[in-house]
Residue frames as a rotation matrix with the C-alpha (Angstrom) as fourth column:
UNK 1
0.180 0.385 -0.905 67.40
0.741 -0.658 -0.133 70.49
-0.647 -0.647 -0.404 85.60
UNK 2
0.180 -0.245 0.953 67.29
0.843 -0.461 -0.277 72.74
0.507 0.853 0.124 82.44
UNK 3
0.850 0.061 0.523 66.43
0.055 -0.998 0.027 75.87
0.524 0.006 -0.852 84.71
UNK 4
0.500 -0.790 -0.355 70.18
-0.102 -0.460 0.882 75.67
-0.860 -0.404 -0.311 86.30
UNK 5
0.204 -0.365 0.909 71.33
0.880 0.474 -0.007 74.72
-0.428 0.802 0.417 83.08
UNK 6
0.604 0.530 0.595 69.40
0.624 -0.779 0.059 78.08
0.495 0.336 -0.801 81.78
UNK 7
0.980 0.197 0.003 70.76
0.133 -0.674 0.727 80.29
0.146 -0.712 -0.687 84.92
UNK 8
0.554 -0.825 0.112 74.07
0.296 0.321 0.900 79.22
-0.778 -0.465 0.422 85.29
UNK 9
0.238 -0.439 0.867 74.91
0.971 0.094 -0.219 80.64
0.015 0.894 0.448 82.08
UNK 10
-0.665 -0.713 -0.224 77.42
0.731 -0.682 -0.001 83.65
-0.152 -0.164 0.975 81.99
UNK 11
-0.959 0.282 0.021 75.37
-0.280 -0.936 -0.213 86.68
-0.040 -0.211 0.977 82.89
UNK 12
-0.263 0.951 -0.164 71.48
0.436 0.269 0.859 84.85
0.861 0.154 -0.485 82.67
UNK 13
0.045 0.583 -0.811 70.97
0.999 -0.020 0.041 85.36
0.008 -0.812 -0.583 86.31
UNK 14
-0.818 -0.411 -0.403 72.95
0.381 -0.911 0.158 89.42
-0.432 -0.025 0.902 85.69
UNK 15
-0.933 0.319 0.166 70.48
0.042 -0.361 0.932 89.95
0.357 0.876 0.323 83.34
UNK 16
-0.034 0.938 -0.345 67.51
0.653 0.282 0.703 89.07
0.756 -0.202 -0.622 85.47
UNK 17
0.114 0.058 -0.992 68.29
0.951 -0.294 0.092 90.28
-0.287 -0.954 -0.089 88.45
UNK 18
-0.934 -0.197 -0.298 68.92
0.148 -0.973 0.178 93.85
-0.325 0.123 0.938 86.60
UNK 19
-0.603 0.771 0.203 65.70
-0.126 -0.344 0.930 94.02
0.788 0.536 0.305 84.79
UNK 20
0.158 0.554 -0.818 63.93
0.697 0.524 0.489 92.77
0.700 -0.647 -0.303 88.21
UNK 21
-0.023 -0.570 -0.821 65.72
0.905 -0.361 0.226 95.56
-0.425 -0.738 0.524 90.11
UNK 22
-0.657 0.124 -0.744 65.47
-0.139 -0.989 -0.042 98.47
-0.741 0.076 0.667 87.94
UNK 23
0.118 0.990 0.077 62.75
-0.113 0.091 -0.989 97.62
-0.987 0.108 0.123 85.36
UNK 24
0.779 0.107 0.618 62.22
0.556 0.338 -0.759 97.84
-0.290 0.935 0.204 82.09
UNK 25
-0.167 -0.907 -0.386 65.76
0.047 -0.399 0.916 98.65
-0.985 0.135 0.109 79.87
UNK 26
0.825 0.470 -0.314 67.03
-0.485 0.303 -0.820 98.79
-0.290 0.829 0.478 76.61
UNK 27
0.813 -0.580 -0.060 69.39
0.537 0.785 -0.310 96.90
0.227 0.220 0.949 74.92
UNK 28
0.090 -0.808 0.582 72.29
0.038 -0.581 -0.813 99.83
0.995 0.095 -0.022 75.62
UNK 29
0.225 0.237 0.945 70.91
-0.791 -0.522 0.319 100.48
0.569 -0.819 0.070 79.35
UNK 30
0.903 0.335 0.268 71.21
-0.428 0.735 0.525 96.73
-0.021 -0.589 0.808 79.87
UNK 31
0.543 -0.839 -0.023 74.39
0.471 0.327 -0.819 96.51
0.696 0.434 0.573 78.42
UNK 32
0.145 -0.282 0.948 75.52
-0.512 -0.842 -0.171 99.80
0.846 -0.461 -0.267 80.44
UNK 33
0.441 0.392 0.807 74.04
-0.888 0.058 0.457 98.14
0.132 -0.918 0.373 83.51
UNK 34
0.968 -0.207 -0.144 75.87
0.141 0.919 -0.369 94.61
0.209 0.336 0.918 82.85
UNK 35
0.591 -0.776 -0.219 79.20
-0.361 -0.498 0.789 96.17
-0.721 -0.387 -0.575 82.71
UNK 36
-0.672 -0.726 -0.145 81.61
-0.606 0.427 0.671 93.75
-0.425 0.539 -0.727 80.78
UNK 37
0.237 0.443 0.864 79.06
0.256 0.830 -0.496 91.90
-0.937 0.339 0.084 78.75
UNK 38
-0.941 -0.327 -0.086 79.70
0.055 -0.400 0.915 91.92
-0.333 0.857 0.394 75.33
UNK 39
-0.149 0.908 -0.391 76.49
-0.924 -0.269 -0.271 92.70
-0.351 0.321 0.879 72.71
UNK 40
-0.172 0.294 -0.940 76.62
-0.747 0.583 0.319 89.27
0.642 0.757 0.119 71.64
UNK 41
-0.758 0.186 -0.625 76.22
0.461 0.830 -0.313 87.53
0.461 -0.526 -0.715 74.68
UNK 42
-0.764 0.639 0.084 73.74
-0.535 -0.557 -0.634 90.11
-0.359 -0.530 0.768 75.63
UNK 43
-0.509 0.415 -0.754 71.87
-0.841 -0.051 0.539 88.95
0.186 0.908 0.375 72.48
UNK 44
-0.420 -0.078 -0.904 72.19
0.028 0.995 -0.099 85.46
0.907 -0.067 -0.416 73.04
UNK 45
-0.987 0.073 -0.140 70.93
0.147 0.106 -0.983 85.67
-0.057 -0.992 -0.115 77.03
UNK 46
-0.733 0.678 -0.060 68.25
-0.373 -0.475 -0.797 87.49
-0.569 -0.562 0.601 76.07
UNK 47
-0.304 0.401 -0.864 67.06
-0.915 0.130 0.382 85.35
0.266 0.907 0.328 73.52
UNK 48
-0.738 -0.403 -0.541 67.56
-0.001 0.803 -0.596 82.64
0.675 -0.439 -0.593 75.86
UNK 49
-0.937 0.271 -0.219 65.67
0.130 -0.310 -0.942 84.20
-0.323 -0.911 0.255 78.75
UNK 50
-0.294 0.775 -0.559 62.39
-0.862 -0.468 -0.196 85.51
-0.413 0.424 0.806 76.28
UNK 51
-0.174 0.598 -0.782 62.06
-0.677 0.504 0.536 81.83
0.715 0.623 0.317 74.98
UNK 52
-0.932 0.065 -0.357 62.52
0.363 0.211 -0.908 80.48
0.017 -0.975 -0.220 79.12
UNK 53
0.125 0.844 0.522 59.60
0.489 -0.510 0.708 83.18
0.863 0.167 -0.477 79.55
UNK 54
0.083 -0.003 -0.997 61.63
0.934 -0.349 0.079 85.37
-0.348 -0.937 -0.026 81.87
UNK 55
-0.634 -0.020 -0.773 62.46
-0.321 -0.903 0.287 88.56
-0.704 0.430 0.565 80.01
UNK 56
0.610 0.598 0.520 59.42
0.790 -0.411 -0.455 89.72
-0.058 0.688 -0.723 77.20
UNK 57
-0.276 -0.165 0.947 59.77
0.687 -0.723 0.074 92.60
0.673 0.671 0.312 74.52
UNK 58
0.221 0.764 -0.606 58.17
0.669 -0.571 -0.476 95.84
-0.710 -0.300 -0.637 75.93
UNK 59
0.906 0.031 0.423 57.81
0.260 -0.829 -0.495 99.64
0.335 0.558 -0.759 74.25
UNK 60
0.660 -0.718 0.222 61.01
-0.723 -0.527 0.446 100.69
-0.204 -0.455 -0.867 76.62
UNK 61
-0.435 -0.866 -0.246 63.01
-0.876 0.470 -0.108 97.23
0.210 0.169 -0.963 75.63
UNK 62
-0.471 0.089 -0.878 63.26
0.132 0.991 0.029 94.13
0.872 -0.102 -0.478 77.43
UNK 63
-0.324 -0.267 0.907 61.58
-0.764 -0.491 -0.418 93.34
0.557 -0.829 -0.045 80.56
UNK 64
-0.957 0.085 0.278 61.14
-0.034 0.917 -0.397 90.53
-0.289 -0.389 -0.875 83.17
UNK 65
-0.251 0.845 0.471 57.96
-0.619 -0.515 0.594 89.31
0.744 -0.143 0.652 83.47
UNK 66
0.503 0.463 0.729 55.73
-0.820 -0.010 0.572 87.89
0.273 -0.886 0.375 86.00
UNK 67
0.680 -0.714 -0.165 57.80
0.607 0.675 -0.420 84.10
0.411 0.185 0.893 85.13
UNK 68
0.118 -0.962 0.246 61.06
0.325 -0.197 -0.925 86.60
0.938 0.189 0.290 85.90
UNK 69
-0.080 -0.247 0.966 60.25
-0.719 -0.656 -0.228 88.27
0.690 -0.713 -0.125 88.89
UNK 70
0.957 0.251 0.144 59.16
-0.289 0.813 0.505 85.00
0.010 -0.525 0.851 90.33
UNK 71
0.553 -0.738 -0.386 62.97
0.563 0.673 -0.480 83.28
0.614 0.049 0.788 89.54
UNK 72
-0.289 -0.842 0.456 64.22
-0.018 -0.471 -0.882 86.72
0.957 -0.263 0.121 91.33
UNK 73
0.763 0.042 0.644 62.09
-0.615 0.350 0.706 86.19
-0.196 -0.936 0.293 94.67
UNK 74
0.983 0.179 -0.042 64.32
-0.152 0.920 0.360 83.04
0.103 -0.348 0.932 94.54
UNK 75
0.257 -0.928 0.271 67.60
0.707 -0.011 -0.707 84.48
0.659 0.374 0.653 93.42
UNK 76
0.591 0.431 0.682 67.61
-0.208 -0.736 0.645 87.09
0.780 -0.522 -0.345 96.08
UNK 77
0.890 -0.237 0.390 68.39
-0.275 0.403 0.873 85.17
-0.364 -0.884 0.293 99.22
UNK 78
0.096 -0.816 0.570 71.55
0.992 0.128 0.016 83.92
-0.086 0.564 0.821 97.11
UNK 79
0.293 -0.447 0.845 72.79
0.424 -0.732 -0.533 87.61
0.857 0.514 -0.025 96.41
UNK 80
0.697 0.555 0.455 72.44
-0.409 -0.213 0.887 88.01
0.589 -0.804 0.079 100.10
UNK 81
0.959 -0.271 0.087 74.46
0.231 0.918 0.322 85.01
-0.167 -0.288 0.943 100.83
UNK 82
0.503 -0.857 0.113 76.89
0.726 0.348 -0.593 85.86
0.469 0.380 0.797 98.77
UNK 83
0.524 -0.155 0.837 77.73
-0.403 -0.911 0.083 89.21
0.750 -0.381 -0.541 100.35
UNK 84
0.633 -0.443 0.635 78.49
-0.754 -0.162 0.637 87.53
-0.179 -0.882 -0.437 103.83
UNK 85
0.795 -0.596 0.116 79.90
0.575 0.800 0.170 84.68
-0.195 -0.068 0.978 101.78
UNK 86
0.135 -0.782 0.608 82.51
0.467 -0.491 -0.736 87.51
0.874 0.383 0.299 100.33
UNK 87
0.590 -0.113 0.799 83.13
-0.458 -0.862 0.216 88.84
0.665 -0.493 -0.561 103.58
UNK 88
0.949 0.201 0.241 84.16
-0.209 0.978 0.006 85.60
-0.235 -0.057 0.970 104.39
UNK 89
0.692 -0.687 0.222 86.52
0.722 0.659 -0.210 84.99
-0.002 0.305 0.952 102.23
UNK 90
0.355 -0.537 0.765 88.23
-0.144 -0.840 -0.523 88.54
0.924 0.075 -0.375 102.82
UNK 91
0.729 -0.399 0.557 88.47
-0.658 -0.181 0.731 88.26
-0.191 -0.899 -0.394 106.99
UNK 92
-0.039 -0.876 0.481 92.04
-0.993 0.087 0.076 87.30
-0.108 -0.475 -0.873 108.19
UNK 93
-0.130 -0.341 -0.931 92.98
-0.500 0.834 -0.235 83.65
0.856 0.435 -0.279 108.03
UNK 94
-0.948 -0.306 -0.087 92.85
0.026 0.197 -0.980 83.22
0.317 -0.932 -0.178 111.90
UNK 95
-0.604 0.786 0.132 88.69
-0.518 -0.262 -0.814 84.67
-0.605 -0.560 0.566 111.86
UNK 96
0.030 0.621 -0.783 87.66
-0.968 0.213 0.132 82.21
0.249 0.754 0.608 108.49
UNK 97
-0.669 -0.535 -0.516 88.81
-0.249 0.815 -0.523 79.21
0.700 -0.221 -0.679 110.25
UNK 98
-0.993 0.027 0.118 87.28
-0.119 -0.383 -0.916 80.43
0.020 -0.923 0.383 113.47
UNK 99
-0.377 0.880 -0.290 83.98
-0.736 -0.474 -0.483 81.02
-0.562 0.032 0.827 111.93
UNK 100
-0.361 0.313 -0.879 83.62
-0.561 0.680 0.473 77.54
0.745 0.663 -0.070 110.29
């Protein structure tokens, strides 16, 4: 399954799901927008991701394309998840039990 191979790599999905969410970036804005990536794993992702065919060149930087927004319809519901999956793992010991 290359494309979890692909995704599962440290910031791949961060990187989509920003450029899918606020549009085209550049390499600083995406960094900015990343938080704790470093420029060389930015590099590396996004080289990664542009020969995948999820992120293309543009005039403004990098952006998804039609291949990218498609992987984020699917990554969505999973960002979702996780939210109530972290609320979850915050509630009391006595209401995560409960709720299994």
């Amino acid at each position: 399954m290359a494309l979890f191979d692909l995704i599962g790599r440290h910031w791949a999905m961060g990187v989509i799901w920003t450029l899918s969410e606020i549009g085209p970036c550049t390499f600083r804005k995406l960094q900015e927008e990343c938080e704790t990536i470093s420029p060389a794993a930015l590099n590396t992702r996004l080289k990664e991701l542009q020969a995948a065919g999820f992120v293309h060149r543009v005039d403004a930087g990098y952006a998804a394309t039609d291949l990218g927004y498609r992987l984020y319809a699917h990554l969505r519901p999973l960002g979702d998840f996780s939210k109530e999956w972290a609320k979850h793992l915050t509630a009391p010991d006595d209401q995560s039990r409960s709720a299994s």
